[in-house]
C-alpha positions in Angstrom: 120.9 86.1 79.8 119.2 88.1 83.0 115.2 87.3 84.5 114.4 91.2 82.0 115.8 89.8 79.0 113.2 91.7 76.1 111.9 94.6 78.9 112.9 97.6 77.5 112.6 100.9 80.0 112.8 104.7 79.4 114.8 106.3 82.3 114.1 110.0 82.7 115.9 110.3 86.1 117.5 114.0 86.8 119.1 113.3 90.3 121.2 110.5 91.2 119.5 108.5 93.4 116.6 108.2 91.1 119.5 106.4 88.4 120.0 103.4 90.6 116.7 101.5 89.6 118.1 101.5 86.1 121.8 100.2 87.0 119.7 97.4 88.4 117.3 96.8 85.7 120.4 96.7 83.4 122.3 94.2 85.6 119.1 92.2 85.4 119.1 92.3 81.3 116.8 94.8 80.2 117.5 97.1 77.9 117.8 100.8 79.5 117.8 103.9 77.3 118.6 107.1 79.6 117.8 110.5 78.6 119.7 112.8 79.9 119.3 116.8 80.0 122.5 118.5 77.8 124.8 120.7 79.7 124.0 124.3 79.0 127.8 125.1 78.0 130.9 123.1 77.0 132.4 123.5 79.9 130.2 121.4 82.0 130.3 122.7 85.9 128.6 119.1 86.8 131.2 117.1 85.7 132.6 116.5 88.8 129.4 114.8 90.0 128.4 113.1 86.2 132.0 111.2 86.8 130.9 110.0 90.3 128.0 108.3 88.5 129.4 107.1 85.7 129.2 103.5 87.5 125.4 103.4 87.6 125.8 104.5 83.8 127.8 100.8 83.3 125.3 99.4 81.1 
């Protein structure tokens, strides 16, 4: 049970820093839904940097 228990927030972030606030939100118990833009191709030439930030992507 966090202090955001039943706040529910969009994240529409496209650069990292801007995916912190949700992390937080999470941590605090609300409930996050991220939308994030599909990779062009299957072989993604971001994945080095989506795996760095799949920490903030915990909740």
């Amino acid at each position: 049970m966090g202090v955001l228990d039943g706040i529910k927030i969009l994240e529409l972030a496209r650069v990292p820093p801007a995916e912190l606030p949700g992390m937080m939100f999470a941590d605090m118990g609300a409930d996050v839904l991220k939308i994030e833009t599909p990779s062009e191709t299957q072989e993604d030439p971001d994945w080095q940097r989506r795996s760095a930030f799949v920490y903030v992507n915990r909740n």
